[in-house]
Structures are given as C-alpha cells and as structure tokens.
Residue, then its C-alpha position, 0 to 999 in steps of 0.5 A: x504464535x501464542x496459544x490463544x492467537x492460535x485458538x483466535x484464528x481457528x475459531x475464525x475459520x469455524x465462525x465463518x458463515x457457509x453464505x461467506x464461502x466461495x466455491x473453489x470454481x470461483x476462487x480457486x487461487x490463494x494467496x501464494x499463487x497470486x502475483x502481486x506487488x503493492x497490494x490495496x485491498x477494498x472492503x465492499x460492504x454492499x457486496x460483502x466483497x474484498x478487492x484486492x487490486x494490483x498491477x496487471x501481469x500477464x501471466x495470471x489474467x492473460x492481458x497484455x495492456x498495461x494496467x491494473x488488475x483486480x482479484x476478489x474474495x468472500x473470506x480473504x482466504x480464497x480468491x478469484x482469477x484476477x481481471x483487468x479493472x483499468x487499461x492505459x489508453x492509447x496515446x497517453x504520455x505514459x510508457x511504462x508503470x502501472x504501480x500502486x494502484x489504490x481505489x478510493x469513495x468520492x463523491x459517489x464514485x470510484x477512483x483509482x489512483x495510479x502511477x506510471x512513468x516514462x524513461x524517455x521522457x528525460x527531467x533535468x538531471x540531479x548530480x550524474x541522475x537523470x530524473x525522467x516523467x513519473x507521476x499518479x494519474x486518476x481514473x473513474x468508475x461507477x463500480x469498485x471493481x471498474x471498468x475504469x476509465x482515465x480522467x484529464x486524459x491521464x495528466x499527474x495530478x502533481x506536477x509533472x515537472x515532479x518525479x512522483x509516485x504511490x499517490x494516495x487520497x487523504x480526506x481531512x477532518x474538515x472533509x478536503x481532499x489531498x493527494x499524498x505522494x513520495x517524491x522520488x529519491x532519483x530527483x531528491x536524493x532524500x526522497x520526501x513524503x508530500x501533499x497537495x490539496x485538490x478540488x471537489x474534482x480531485x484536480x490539483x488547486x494549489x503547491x506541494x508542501x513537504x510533511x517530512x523526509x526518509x532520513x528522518x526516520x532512526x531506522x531508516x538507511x540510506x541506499x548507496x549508488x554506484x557514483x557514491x551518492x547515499x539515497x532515501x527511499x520513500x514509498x506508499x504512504x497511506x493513512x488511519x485515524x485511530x478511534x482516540x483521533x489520532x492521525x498515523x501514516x502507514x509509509x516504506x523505506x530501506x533499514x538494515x535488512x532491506x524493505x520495511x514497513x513504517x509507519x508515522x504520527x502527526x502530533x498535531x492530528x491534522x495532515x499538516x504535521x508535525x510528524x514523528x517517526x515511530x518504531x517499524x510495523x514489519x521488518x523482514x523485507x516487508x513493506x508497501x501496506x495498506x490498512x483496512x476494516x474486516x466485515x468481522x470488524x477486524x483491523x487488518x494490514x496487506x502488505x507484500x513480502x518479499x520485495x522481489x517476486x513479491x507476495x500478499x501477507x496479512x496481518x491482524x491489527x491493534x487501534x491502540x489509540x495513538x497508533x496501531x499495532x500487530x496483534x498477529x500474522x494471519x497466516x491461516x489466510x497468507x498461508x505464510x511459511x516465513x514469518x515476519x515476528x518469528x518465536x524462538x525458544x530456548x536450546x539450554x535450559x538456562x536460557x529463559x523462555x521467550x513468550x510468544 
C-alpha cells in the first residue's frame, strides 16, 4: 500500500463523526466474522445506513427458512447481527437457492431480486447435462431492510424454460426497466450474459437478447468437465455509469487462478452494446462485486473472496471516466489479511524497487 493510501485510510477513521459510530451492542460483528457470498450492499441515505444483504445462514440469525438475510452498518466497519428480510413462502416451486440477492428503488418501493432453483424440476438435457428449473424471482417491500413479500407468486421473471440465475435491475437512459441475468453454462455450455425488458410492474414484456458471451473475454478460461466438455461460467452482472456517460458492467467468471472479478464496457453506452471486455478488476479468487456510493462520497465495490467459505472484502474505487478502477483495498474496514494487489519488494539490491 502506498504511504499516502495508508495516511487516506487513517484519516478516515479519525474524520468519522462520533454520531456515525455504532455501540459494539449494536454492531458487534466485522466483516471476518460474517458469513456471506454474493454481497449487495444499499447505501440508505435517509437512514444514513448500510444494507448488506446476503443469503440466509442458519448459523449466524438462527432461522431455518430459506431466504435472505440482512446485516447493517453506520461506518462499513462494524455491523449488526444479521436478520431474515425476505423467507420463501410455502408452496412456491422453488426447492433450493436463495442466491444473489439484490435491492433495488422502483417506483416508490423496494425490490429484491433473487434466485433460486430446484433439482428435480428436470429441463431438456444438453449433451450428458441435465439442466434443471432456476431462475430470479421478485419481492417487494416498503422498507429497504423488509420484511419483503414474494410478487407473482414467485414465478422467474425470465422465462422459466431458461436456466438463469444472479438477476439484476438495469434502469436505461430513457428510464426502461431491464432484467439483466447469466444464463447458466449447465444449458449453454458458453454461459451468455443476457437482458430482457420489463414493464412499470417489473414483469417481463418481450424475448431475451444475448449482450455477449463468457469466451469473449481474453482472460477468462474454460472449466473442464468430467465428459471432457469445456464450459463458460458467467455470474453477477451489475452495472455504473461513470460521470463522463459511459456504461460498464461489473461481471464474474473463471481465469487461471480460479474466480475473478470482470468488469465490461458498452461502446455504444446504451445496454444494447456492443460490449468490449477490459482487463479484470480482482483476480485472486475474488469475484461476484457489486459498486456502490459512500455517504463520505466514495466509490466503493464489495466483493466476496474466497469463493469458497467466502468473505466481504472492500475496495475504494476510481471513475475515470470510460471505466472504473481500484484506488485500494479497504482493508482498515475488511480487515483483509491476504490481499488481493499484494506489494512485493525487492530481496537484492539489484532488483528495482516496485512502487506500491
């Protein structure tokens, strides 16, 4: 870390108002002490609050149901116990999931985006594959934090002949809805990053359209199967518009040191593409991030690391215009112990230094 990032973060810490601490009663957990996987993270600004929502696990809000779970936090440091903010209702198709779970503003509500899933409910095998039922569904609440309640009695909103999963909500220049989604690889064999437009009641109105697909990216590599197939992963978009107007979509797949955090640009600046694959934002086994604005007015991004067991890592982030960039890893807030852009110095005195 360079001297100054280092001097950044401490004066953070010390600029923070007395008002934004939270007593260790109230947030008694940080981040390595919080299970999670595909973190999404709201920025409440009329409650001066951070959501972080995850899926629910037993072992830290002592619910069984599945669903999503909700931490919060005044200074992204320190944070609540987690509660349930949205259960499955009985007899809905789903069986299993719960993944990805993203809150969005619409139309003077909140809406959560999540995906779920059921093994037995078989869709027409692909090769020796055997696609089963997955999609996102859609709940509603009046509140950021819930409790939400299941819309359309928890159909997909993409088709459910389709193996979908990580739906997002991509709100267009012209102020349309879209549901943007991966379409498994378990279906696709190249797994495709796709959207379709909805109406004013987030219910889809019209057929998919492809923006691109997981080989398209240099880095990204396929993931041999035990039939000999290679497969493309793709995962968690989610999209910025910088201030200069361009559009870039945070995404995930597989490189050569496993997960990886992609991130793509529209050369068009509408959704519709063409899209162009830059370089990776986090490699490392990172991936499945997510950006958002600090009250401090921060670009942040929450990602999880490892995949497996996976923890909430944080980053401070860059608009530079026709992308974003890591300024740093948070780790005063992550508490990380192995970084993701480690700085190596020389062991000779021949060797030139590294500026970190």
């Amino acid at each position: 870390m360079r001297i100054k990032h280092l001097f950044a973060a401490l004066a953070v810490l010390v600029a923070t108002p007395a008002a934004a601490q939270q007593k260790p009663a109230e947030a008694p957990l940080l981040l390595p002490q919080m299970q999670l996987h595909d973190p999404f993270i709201v920025a409440d600004k009329a409650t001066k609050t951070y959501y972080l929502f995850t899926r629910n696990e037993t072992a830290m809000t002592g619910d069984r149901r599945l669903g999503t779970m909700v931490y919060s936090s005044k200074d992204l440091k320190h944070w609540s116990r987690p509660r349930v903010a949205f259960a499955l209702p009985e007899g809905i198709w789903a069986k299993d999931g719960a993944w990805a779970p993203e809150v969005h503003a619409w139309k003077g509500k909140w809406y959560l985006f999540t995906t779920f899933h059921d093994e037995a409910a078989t869709l027409p095998p692909t090769g020796n594959r055997k696609p089963y039922r997955r999609g996102t569904i859609l709940a509603v609440a009046d509140k950021v934090d819930g409790p939400y309640r299941v819309v359309r009695n928890g159909e997909p909103i993409a088709p459910k002949a389709l193996m979908t999963l990580d739906g997002t909500l991509h709100v267009d220049a012209a102020g349309k809805p879209w549901l943007v989604y991966a379409h498994e690889w378990l279906q696709t064999t190249i797994g495709t990053i796709e959207a379709i437009p909805l109406d004013d009641n987030l219910a889809a109105m019209g057929e998919p359209r492809v923006l691109f697909r997981a080989n398209e990216a240099p880095w990204a590599k396929g993931q041999r199967q035990a039939d000999g197939d290679n497969v493309w992963v793709t995962d968690g978009p989610q999209f910025y518009r910088t201030g200069a107007g361009t559009l870039v979509m945070l995404w995930s797949s597989y490189g050569e040191r496993g997960y990886i955090q992609g991130i793509a640009r529209s050369k068009s600046g509408r959704l519709e593409g063409p899209w162009e694959q830059l370089d990776p934002l986090v490699r490392r086994d990172s991936g499945h991030g997510m950006l958002f604005r600090a009250f401090d007015g921060r670009l942040m991004m929450v990602l999880h690391r490892p995949f497996t067991f996976a923890l909430g890592k944080l980053y401070e982030m860059k608009d530079a215009g026709d992308r974003v960039e890591v300024v740093r890893e948070a780790t005063e807030l992550d508490l990380e112990a192995y970084p993701t852009h480690p700085c190596v110095q020389p062991h000779t005195p021949t060797e030139r230094k590294v500026d970190c």
